[in-house]
C-alpha positions in Angstrom: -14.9 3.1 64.7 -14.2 1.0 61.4 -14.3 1.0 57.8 -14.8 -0.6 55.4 -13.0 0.0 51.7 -15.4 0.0 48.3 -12.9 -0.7 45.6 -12.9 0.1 41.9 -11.0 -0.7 38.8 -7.8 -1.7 39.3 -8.0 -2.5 43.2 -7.7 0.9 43.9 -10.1 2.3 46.7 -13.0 4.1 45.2 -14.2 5.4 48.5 -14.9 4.6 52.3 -17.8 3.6 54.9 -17.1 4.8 58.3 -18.8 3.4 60.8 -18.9 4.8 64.6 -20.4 3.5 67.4 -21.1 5.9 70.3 -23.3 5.4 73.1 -25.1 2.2 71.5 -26.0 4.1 68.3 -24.5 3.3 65.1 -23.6 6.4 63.0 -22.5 5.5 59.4 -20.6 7.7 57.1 -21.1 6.7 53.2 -19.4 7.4 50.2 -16.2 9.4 52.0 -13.5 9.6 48.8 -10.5 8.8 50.0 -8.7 12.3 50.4 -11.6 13.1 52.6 -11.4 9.5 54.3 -7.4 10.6 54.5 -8.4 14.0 56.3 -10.8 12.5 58.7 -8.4 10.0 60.0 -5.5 12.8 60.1 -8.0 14.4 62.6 -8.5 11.1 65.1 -5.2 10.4 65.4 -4.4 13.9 66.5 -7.0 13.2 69.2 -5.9 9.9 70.0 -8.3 7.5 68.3 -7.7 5.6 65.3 -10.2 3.9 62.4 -9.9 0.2 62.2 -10.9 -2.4 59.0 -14.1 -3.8 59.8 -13.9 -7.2 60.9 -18.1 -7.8 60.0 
């Protein structure tokens, strides 16, 4: 699971893609703002898993 940041005006982040891969398929996740991008990752780490920056 990775993201990667879209920035805006003044290097702050505009929004998030979060990409998962499960089973071989890619899911992606487009556009998350970045409460919602704060929320979901709130929710992994609660069940152990954590989003990474996207290396690709």
């Amino acid at each position: 699971m990775c993201y990667k940041v879209i920035m805006g005006r003044n290097f702050r982040p505009y929004a998030y893609n979060v990409f998962i891969n499960y089973q071989g398929v890619k899911y992606e996740i487009p556009y998350l703002e970045p409460e919602d991008y704060g929320a979901l990752r709130q929710v992994l780490k609660g069940r152990g898993m954590d989003i990474s920056e996207c290396t690709a």
